[in-house]
Phi, psi and omega in degrees: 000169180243179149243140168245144193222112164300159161190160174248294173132034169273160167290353143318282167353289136334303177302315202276340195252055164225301198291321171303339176286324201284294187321316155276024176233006147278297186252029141085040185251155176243147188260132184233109170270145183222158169205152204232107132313061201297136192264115210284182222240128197275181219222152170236141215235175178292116198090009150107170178302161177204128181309147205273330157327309189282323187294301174324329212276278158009290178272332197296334172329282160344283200284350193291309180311325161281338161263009153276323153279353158319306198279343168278310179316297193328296211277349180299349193262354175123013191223132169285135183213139195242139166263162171233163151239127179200131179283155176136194160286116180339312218265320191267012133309316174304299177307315201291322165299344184260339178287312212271319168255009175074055194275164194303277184237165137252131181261117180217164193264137169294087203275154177285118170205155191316181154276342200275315228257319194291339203295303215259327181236309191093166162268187159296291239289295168311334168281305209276348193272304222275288167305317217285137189261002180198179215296158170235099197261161194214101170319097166311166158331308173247089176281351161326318187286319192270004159274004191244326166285322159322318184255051156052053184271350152193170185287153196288153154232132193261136171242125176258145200248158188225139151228209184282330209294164180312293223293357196265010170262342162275350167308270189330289175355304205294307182271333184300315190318305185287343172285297185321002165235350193188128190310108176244125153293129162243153132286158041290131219245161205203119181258129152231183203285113191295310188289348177265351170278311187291336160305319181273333192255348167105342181276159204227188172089207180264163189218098159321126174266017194213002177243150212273109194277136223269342210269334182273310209285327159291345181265326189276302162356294196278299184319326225247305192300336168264009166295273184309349183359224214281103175270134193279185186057201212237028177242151204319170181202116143224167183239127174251117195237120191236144161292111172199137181265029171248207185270144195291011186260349171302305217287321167311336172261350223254315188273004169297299199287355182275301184307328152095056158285142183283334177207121171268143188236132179213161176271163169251173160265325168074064178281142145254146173103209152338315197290312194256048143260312184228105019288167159331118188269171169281322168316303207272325180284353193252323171306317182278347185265323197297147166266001181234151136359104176263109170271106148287121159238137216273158085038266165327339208269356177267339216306158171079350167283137171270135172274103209286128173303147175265165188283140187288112199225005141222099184284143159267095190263114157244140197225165167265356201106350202264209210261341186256331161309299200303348213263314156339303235281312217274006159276342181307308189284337166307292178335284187306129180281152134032129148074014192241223228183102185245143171272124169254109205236147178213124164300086199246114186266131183314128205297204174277133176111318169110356178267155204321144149337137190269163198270342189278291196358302183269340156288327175263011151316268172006298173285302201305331190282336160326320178298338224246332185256156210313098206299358190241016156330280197299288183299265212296036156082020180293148149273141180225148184238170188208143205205125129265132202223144179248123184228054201311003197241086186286313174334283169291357183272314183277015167250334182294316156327312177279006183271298184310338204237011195019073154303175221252306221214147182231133187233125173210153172298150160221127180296158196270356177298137202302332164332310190285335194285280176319337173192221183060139195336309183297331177314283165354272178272020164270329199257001189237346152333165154250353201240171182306172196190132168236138150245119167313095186275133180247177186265190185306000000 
């Protein structure tokens, strides 16, 4: 396969063409160097005008000469390389050459620029970051540190930023691929908003907003380690989940440098127009705040992948009690598989006043919903729980539940009367889930 590596023939520029040779003599790639000639405006000269062609002409001499000898330097060391030239807008020559020789990545260097001037204009690097239909690695400052892990003088270490979203699974995609070929340490790291985690799980009482809360970190924890499932080779794998109330690319760079990564991997969306200016992307707040090295992999880069539903290994059966709620319970155990986790939930609205459920109550919650699993649970290997929840809201106290115990699946009963279509609990939590929702019809 090939690479491609832009340059202007600055010395950053130089850093990032170190690092693409190193990478393509690791994985056995030939490197196609480019450079983009944007054509100026024309101009007068001592001796009458000269054409915005002939100037163009003019500079193309020079620069041709200075990127053939780059591309001799290259292959002396031992790596194939195509030089290229090419007119036009930086950034979109970079993409149609990589489209065009099928590369691997693109590779650019990270130029130093105020923040007001990247705000107002972007860089090559934001636009080809922004556009791009395949990985984009964006060179740091110090490209010393990702050439010295690149020629495998100790293992890479990697930070990977993970959410719910398509684009942070080509991320992930990305890194299972590069461990599974090379000893890699990963991290991966994932931040949220404390007030919309405590909203979605449902938890109440003081919360910190600025400290990390163990009750969201264990539900994300778990949400982020079955994102991410299995990573190959033989190198460390953890996951770090931070609080923050702004946008995520400071605090994503900022645990990049406690992890002392050699490289941050983050996914894109690869928005065109309007979109991918506003909102903001993260990839592009995290190229300009990371003090390392940035791999963006777009989005695109999954199309033609089928997304596989995940496997079901805990249900949540919720009943009222009654003889047509409980008919969930035994769909719940239909559901489950071998080895999987049925949760038994019942919704107890709080007397008046808001006070706690009284303890006899909830003990004869308790025996009852006990009463209810299968006596032949424990032999097809189920494990079962039993969960009362206090709500006034029952919809939502059983979506926030299924958030809190992160459940596969929500199984409840509905009577077949149009009520139930329209509107009543099961309405709820069909429409305010995030998770698969079955309904149970009990009769008329």
């Amino acid at each position: 396969m090939k690479i491609l590596v832009g340059t202007d023939f600055s010395e950053a520029a130089a850093g990032a063409l170190e690092v693409a040779t190193t990478l393509a003599r690791r994985l056995g790639d030939e490197l196609v160097l480019v450079h983009a000639l944007e054509a100026p405006a024309p101009v007068t000269m001592v001796g009458g005008e000269m054409t915005a062609l002939q100037f163009t002409e003019w500079l193309r001499k020079p620069l041709q000469l200075e990127l053939d000898r780059m591309a001799s330097e290259v292959r002396a060391r031992g790596t194939r390389v195509e030089a290229v030239m090419r007119e036009g807008p930086v950034h979109q020559q970079l993409l149609d050459v990589g489209r065009q020789v099928g590369a691997r990545m693109i590779v650019l260097a990270s130029h130093g620029r105020s923040a007001t001037d990247r705000l107002l204009l972007g860089s090559v690097a934001d636009r080809v970051v922004r556009h791009a239909d395949r990985p984009v690695l964006v060179v740091g400052p110090d490209p010393k540190t990702l050439n010295e892990a690149l020629t495998e003088q100790r293992p890479m270490r990697l930070a990977v930023a993970v959410d719910t979203s398509r684009a942070s699974d080509a991320a992930v995609r990305w890194t299972r691929e590069w461990c599974g070929q090379f000893k890699t340490d990963v991290t991966f790291m994932s931040t949220y908003w404390p007030p919309a985690q405590y909203e979605r799980l449902g938890l109440t009482g003081f919360r910190s907003m600025y400290e990390p809360d163990p009750d969201v970190v264990s539900v994300l924890e778990d949400e982020l380690r079955r994102k991410i499932g299995v990573v190959p080779g033989e190198g460390s794998v953890r996951v770090v989940v931070q609080p923050s109330l702004g946008r995520p690319a400071e605090p994503l760079a900022q645990e990049a440098d406690k992890a002392k990564a050699d490289l941050l991997v983050v996914g894109t969306h690869g928005r065109s127009g309007l979109r991918s200016i506003w909102p903001p992307s993260t990839a592009v707040g995290v190229v300009h705040t990371a003090h390392t090295s940035v791999l963006c992999v777009p989005q695109k880069t999954l199309e033609g992948q089928v997304e596989r539903p995940p496997r079901v290994r805990k249900v949540l059966a919720v009943t009222d009690l009654s003889r047509e709620g409980n008919l969930a319970v035994a769909e719940a155990y239909a559901l489950c598989p071998p080895g999987g986790m049925v949760d038994i939930c019942h919704v107890v609205t709080p007397p008046v006043g808001a006070q706690p459920v009284n303890p006899e109550t909830r003990a004869d919650v308790e025996k009852r919903l006990r009463a209810l699993i299968p006596a032949d649970a424990i032999a097809a290997g189920i494990t079962s729980q039993v969960a009362v929840v206090e709500g006034f809201d029952v919809g939502k106290a059983i979506c926030q539940t299924s958030e809190r115990l992160g459940v596969d699946v929500i199984v409840l009963s509905a009577r077949r009367k149009p009520r139930f279509v329209l509107g009543g609990v099961a309405h709820e939590v069909l429409t305010g889930s995030r998770r698969p929702v079955t309904l149970v019809h009990g009769s008329e």
